[in-house]
N, C-alpha and C positions, 0 to 999 in steps of 0.2 A: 535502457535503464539509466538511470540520472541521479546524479547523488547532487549533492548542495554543501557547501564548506562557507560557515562564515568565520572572518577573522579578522579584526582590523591591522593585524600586523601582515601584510603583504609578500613578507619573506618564510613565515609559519605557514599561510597558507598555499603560496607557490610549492613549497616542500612537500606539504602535505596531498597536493592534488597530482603531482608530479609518483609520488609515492604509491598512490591509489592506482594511475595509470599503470605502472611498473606490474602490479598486481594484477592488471584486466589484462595485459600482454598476454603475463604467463600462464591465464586459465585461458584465456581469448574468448574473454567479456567484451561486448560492446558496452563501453561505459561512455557515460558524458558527465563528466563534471563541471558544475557551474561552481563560480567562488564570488561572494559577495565580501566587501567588508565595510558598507552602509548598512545601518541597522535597517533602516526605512525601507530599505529595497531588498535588503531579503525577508522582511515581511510584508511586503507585496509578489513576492515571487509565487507562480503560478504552484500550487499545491501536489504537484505531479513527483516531488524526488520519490525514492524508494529507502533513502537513510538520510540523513541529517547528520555532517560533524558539527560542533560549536564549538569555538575556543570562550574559556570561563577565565575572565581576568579576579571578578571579585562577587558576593557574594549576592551584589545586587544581577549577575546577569541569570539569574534565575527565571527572571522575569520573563527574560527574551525569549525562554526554553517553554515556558509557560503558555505564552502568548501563540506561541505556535503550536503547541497541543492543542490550544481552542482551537485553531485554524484545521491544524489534520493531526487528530487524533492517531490516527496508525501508524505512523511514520515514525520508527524507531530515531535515537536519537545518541552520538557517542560524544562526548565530553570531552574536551581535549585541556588542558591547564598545565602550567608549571608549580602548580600549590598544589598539593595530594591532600590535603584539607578539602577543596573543593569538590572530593569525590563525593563526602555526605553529601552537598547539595545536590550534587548530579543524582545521586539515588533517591532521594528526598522525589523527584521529579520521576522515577521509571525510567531511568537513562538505560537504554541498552547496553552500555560500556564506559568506560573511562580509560583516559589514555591520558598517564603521565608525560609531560612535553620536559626535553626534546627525548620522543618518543623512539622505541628502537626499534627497526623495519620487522623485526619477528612478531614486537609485540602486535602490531598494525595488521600485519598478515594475520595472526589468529584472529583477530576481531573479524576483518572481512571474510577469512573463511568460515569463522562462526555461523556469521548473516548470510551469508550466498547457498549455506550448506540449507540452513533452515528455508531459504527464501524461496530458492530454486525448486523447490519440493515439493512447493504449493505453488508454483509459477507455470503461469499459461503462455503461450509463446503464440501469437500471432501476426500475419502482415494485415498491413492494411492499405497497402498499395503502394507506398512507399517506402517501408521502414518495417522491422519487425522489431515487435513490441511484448514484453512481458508484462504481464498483467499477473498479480495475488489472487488465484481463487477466490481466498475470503474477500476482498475488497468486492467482488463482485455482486452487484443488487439483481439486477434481473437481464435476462438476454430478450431480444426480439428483434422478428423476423423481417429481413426487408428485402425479400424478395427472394433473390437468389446468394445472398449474403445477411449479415448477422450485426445490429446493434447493442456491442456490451456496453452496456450499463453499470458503471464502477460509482464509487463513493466521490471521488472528484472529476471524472469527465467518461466520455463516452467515445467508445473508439469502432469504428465500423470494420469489420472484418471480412473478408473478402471470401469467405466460406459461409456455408448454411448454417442455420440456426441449431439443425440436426445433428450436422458434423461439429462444431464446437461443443454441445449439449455431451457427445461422445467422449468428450476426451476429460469431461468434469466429474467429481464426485457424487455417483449414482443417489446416494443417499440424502445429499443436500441438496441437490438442484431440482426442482418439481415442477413439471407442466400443469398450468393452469388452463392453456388455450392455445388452441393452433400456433398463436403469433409468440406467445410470450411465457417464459420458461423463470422462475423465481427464485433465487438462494434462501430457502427456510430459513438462515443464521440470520437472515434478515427481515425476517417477518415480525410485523412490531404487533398484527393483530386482523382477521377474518372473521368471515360467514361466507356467505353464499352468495351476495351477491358484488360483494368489492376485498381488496386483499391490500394491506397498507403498513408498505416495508417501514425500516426506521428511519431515511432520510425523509418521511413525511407523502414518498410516491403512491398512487393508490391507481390501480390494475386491477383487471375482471377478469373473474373465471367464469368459465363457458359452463353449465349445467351439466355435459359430458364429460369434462374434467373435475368436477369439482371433488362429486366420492373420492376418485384414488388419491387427488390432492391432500385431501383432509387426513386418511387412511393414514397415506405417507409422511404425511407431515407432524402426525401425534406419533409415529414411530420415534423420530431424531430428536422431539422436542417435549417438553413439559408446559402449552399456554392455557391462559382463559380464553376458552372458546366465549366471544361473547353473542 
C-alpha cells in the first residue's frame, strides 16, 4: 500500500511521513510512503497511491488537488494547512479530511484509522510473486484468466496474481462480480453499457460474452443495477 505526501516544506513533510510510519508499526501495515515536494513530479507520479496528503499554503493550491482528481479520480485526498480557512477549499474539492498543521499525533491517527478502517474492508490482498498487494474491490474493472493464474484488471494498472481466476473470483462480492466467459469475469459497477454480443466497461474496455453466459450475465446483472439495455 503507498500513500504520496506533497509539501514543499521538507521538515512538514519528513514529520508527517515519519508520523504515518509510526502508525503502520503499530497496526503492522506494510506501508510505503513516497514524499514529493516538486509540483511537477508529483503530478507525474505513477497513479497507484491509495491516499493522497497535500499541504495547502494558499488558495490558489486548489488547483494542484484538482488536477489530480482528473488524473485518478478515487484516490481519497487529506489537506493538511496551517490556515483553518483553507478547509472550505479543501471541501469545496471532496477532501477526505483536513488536518490543521502542526497537526496532533491523535488527530492523524483517527484520520488514518478512519481510512484503513473503510479501506481494509473493501481491500483484496494478493501476491503476485513478489510482493503482496492490496487492491479496492471497487477499483476493480474485470479479472481474466491466464492460465493457471489471474489478470486483475484495476482502473490504473493490472496486477497478475499467482492464483486462478476462480479462486480470486471466490473471495469477491458475489453479487457484483459476473461471468461473462470462461476467461473473463466483470465488476457490473463498471459496466458502462451491453447486449449480446460485446460488454463495455467505463474505462472504454470492451469484452465478449460467450452465448452460454450471457442469459445469467444479463439476469444477474439487472438484479444490482438499474441500465438501458441498448
Amino acid at each position: 500500500m503507498k500513500i504520496a505526501v506533497f509539501d514543499e516544506n521538507s521538515n512538514n513533510s519528513s514529520y508527517l511521513k515519519q508520523s504515518i510510519y509510526t502508525f503502520s508499526n503499530l497496526k503492522n501495515f506494510e506501508l510505503v510512503i513516497d514524499v514529493f515536494s516538486n509540483i511537477n513530479d508529483f503530478l507525474k507520479s505513477e497513479p497507484n497511491y491509495i491516499l493522497y496528503f497535500i499541504a495547502f499554503k494558499t488558495k490558489a493550491d486548489i488547483l494542484l488537488a484538482q488536477k489530480l482528481l482528473q488524473k485518478n479520480t478515487e484516490t481519497p485526498i487529506v489537506v493538511t494547512a496551517d490556515d483553518t480557512s483553507l478547509a472550505i477549499e479543501a471541501f469545496k474539492i471532496n477532501a477526505y479530511n483536513f488536518l490543521h498543521t502542526p497537526f496532533r499525533m491523535t488527530d492523524l491517527y483517527d484520520v488514518l484509522e478512519n481510512f484503513f478502517s473503510s479501506y481494509l474492508s473493501n481491500a483484496l490482498l494478493i501476491n503476485n510473486g513478489l510482493e503482496n498487494v492490496y487492491i479496492n474491490t471497487s477499483d476493480i474493472l474485470y479479472l481474466e484468466a491466464d492460465n493457471k493464474r489471474c489478470q486483475i484488471h484495476t482502473k490504473n494498472q493490472t496486477i497478475c496474481c499467482n492464483k486462478t481466476m476462480a479462486r480470486v473470483y471466490n473471495v469477491l462480492p458475489q453479487d457484483s462480480f459476473l461471468k461473462i466467459n470462461r476467461a473473463f469475469i466483470v465488476n457490473a459497477n463498471h459496466v458502462s453499457r451491453f447486449n449480446s454480443s460485446h460488454v463495455i466497461l467505463t474505462n472504454g474496455t470492451t469484452v465478449y460474452p460467450s452465448r452460454h453466459f450471457y442469459k445469467a450475465f444479463k439476469e444477474d446483472f439487472l438484479k444490482t443495477t438499474s441500465p438501458k439495455i441498448p
